[in-house]
C-alpha positions as CSV (number, residue, x, y, z in Angstrom):
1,X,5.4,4.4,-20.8
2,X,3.6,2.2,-18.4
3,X,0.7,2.9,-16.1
4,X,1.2,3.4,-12.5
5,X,0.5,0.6,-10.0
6,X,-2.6,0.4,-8.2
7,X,-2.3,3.0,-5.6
8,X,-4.1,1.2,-2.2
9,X,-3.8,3.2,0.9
10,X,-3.8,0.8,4.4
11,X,-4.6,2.4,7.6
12,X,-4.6,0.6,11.6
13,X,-4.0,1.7,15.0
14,X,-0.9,3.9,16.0
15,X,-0.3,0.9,19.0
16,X,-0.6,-1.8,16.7
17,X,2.4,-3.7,16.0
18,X,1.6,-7.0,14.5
19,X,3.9,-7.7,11.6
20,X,2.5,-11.2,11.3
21,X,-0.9,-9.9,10.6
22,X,0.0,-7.4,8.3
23,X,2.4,-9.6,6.6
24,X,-0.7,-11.9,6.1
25,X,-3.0,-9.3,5.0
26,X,-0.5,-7.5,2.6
27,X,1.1,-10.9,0.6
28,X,-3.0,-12.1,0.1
29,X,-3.9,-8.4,-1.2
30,X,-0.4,-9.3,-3.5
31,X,-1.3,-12.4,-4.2
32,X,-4.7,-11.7,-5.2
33,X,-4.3,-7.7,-7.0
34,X,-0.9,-8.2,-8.0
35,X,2.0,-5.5,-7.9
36,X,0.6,-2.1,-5.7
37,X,1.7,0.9,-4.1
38,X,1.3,1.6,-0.9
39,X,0.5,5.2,0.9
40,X,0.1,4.5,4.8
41,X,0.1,7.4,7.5
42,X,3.8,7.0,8.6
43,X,3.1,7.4,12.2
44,X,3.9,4.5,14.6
45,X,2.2,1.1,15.0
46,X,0.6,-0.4,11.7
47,X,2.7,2.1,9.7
48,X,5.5,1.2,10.5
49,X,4.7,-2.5,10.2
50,X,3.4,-1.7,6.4
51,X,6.7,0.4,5.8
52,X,9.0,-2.4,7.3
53,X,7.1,-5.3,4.8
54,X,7.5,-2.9,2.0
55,X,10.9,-3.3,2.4
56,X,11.1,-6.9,2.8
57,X,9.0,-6.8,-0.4
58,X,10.9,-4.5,-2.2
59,X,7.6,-2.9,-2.8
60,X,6.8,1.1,-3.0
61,X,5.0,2.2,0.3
62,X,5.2,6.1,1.1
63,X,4.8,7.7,3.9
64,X,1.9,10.3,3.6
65,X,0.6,11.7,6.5
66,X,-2.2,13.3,4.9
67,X,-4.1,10.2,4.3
68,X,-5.7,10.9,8.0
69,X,-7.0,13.7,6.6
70,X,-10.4,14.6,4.8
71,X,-9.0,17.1,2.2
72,X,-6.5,14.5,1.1
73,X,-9.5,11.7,0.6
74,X,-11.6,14.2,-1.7
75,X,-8.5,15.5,-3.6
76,X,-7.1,11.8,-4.3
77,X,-10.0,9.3,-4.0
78,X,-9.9,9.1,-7.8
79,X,-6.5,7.4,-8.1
80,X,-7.2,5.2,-4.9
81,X,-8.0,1.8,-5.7
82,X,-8.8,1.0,-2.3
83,X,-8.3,0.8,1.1
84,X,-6.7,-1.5,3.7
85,X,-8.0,-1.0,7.4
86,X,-6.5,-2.6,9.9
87,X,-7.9,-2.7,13.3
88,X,-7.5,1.1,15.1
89,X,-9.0,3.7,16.9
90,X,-11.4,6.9,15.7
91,X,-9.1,7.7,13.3
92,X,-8.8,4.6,11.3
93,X,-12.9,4.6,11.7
94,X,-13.1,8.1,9.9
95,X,-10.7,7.5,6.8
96,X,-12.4,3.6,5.9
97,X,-15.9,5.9,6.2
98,X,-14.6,8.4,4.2
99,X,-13.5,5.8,1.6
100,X,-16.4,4.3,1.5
101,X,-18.3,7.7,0.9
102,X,-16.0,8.2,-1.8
103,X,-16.9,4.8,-3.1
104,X,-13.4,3.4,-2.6
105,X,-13.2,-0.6,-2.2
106,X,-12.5,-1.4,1.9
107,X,-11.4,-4.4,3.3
108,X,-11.2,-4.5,6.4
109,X,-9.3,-8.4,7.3
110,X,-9.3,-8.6,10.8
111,X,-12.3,-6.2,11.4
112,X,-13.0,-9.7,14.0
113,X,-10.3,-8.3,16.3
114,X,-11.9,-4.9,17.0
115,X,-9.6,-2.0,18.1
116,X,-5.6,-2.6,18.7
């Protein structure tokens, strides 16, 4: 039996739409970690733009709501291997902290661009 892929969670803003940039982000993270799954929050915005290149993919994204949550974070951080935050509001700011508490690896690509 094989081992499970990477599990990398990606978080952004709930009014941020920009497939091109998460299409760029997500191929490079590809590119560079190989095969993943995905958990992202499901809402709207940067979800949904993870969900849609998922598909396009054919890769394994889930919706988990949870991941905006702190329980989740210190019940899972162990099988994270890290953490895509795309530009967002208070939110988005709280779960890359609480990676980062939980020593999960953050990247942040377009940090530059400040809130969506």
């Amino acid at each position: 039996m094989s081992a499970p892929l990477p599990l990398v969670v990606v978080v952004g803003g709930r009014d941020r739409r920009r497939d091109r940039d998460v299409t760029a982000v997500l191929d490079a993270l590809v590119d560079r970690r190989g095969a993943v799954r995905l958990h992202h929050g499901g809402g709207e915005g940067c979800d949904r733009s993870v969900a849609a290149w998922a598909r396009r993919r054919a890769m394994i994204a889930t919706a988990e709501p949870e991941v905006r949550r702190w329980r989740w974070w210190a019940a899972h951080a162990g099988e994270v291997t890290g953490l895509v935050a795309f530009p967002g509001g208070k939110g988005t700011r709280d779960v890359a902290r609480w990676a980062r508490e939980l020593d999960v690896s953050v990247w942040e690509p377009l940090a530059a661009l400040g809130p969506s």
